[in-house]
Backbone as a printed PyTorch tensor [residue, N CA C, xyz], in Angstrom:
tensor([[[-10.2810,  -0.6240,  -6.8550],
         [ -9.5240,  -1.1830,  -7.9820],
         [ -9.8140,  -2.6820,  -8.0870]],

        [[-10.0940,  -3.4730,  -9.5090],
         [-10.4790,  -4.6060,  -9.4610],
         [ -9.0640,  -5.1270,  -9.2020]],

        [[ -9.3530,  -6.6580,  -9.3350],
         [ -8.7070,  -7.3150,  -8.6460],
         [ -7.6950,  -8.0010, -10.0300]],

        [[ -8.3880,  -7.7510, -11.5230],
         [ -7.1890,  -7.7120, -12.4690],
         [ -6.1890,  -6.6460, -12.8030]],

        [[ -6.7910,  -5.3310, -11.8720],
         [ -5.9720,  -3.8430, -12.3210],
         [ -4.6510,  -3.9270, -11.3260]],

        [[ -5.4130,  -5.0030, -10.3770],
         [ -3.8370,  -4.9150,  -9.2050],
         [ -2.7010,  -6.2920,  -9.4890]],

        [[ -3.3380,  -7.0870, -10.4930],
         [ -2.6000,  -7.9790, -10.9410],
         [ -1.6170,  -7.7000, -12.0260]],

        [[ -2.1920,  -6.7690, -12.5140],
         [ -1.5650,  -6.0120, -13.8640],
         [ -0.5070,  -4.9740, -13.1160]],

        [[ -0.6190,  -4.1260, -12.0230],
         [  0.2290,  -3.4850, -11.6830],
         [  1.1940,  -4.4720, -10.8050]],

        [[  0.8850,  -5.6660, -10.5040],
         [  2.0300,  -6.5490,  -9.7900],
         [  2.7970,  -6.8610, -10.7920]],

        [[  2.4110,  -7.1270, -12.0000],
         [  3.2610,  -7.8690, -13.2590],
         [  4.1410,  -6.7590, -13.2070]],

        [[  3.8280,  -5.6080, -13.3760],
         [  4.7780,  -4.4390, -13.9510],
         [  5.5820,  -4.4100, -12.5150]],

        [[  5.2990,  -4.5010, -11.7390],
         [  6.4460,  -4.4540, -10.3530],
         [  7.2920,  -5.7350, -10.6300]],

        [[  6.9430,  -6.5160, -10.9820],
         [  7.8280,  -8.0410, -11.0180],
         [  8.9230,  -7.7400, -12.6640]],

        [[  8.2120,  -7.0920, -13.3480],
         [  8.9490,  -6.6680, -14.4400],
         [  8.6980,  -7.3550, -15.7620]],

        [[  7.4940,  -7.9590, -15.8070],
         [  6.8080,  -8.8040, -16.6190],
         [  6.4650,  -7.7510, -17.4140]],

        [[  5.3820,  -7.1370, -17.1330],
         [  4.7300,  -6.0130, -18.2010],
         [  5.3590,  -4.6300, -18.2410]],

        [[  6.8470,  -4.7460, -17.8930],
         [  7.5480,  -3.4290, -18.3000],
         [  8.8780,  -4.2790, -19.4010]],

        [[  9.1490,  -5.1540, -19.1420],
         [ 10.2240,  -6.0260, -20.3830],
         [  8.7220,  -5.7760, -21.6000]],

        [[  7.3490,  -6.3270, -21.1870],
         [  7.1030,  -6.5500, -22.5920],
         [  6.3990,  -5.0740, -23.3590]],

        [[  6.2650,  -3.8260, -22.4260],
         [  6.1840,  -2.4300, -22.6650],
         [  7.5410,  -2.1630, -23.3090]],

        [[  8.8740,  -3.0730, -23.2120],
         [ 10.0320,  -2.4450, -24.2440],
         [ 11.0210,  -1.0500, -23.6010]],

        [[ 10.3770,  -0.6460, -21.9700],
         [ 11.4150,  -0.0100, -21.5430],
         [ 12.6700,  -0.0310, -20.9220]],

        [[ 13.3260,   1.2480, -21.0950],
         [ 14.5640,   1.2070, -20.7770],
         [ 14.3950,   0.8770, -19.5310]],

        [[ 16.1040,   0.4730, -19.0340],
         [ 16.3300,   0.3770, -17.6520],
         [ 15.7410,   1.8480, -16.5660]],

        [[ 15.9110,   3.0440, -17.1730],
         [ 15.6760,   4.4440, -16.5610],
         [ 14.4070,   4.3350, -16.1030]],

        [[ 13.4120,   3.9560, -17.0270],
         [ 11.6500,   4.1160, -17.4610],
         [ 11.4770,   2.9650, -16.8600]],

        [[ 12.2000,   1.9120, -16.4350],
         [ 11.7900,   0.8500, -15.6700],
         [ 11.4100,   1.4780, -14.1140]],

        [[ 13.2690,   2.2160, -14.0640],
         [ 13.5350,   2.7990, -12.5420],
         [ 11.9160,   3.5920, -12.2110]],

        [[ 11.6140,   4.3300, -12.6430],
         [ 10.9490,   5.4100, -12.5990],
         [  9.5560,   4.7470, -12.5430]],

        [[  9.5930,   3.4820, -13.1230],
         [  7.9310,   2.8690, -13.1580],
         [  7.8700,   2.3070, -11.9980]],

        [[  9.0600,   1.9210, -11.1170],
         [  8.9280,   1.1520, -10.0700],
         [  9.0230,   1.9580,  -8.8390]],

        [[  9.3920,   3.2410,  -8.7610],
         [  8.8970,   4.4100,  -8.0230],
         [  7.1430,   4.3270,  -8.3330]],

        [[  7.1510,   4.8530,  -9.3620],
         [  5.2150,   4.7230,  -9.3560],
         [  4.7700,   3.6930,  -8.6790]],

        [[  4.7930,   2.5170,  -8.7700],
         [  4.3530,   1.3110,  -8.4940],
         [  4.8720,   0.8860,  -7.1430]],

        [[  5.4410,   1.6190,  -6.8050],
         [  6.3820,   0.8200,  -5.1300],
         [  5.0340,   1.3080,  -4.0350]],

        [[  3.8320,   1.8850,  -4.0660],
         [  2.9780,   2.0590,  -2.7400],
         [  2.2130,   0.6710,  -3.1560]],

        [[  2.2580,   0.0760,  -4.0390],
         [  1.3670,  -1.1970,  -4.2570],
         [  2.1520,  -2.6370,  -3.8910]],

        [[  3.1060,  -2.3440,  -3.6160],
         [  4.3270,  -3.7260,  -2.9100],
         [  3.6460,  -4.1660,  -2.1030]],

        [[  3.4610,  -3.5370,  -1.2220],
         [  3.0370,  -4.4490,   0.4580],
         [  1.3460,  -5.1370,  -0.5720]],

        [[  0.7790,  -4.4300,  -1.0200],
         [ -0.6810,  -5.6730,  -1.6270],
         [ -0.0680,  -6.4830,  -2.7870]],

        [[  0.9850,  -5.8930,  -3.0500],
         [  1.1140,  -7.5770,  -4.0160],
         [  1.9790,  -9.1310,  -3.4590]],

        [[  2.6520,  -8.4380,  -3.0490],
         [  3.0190,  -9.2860,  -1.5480],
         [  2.3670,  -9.8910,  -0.7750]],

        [[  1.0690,  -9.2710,  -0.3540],
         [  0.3730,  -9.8430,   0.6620],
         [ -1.0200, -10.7880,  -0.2450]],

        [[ -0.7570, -10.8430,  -1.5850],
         [ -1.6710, -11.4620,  -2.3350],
         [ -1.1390, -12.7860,  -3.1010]]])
């Protein structure tokens, strides 16, 4: 995975690119299940 695809999935963990995707709080919950095995590399970046 490049190194803008994991920047783009950090935004959406931080909640940057899920406020500007327009979802609900639920579809947030549920995006941050998807996105929670990529914590420890955005963290560590």
């Amino acid at each position: 995975m490049s190194d803008a695809e994991w920047v783009a999935k950090c935004e959406l963990l931080s909640g940057k690119g899920v406020d500007q995707a327009g979802l609900a709080p639920l579809g947030r919950r549920i995006l941050a299940d998807l996105v929670e095995p990529f914590e420890e590399r955005c963290r560590a970046s």
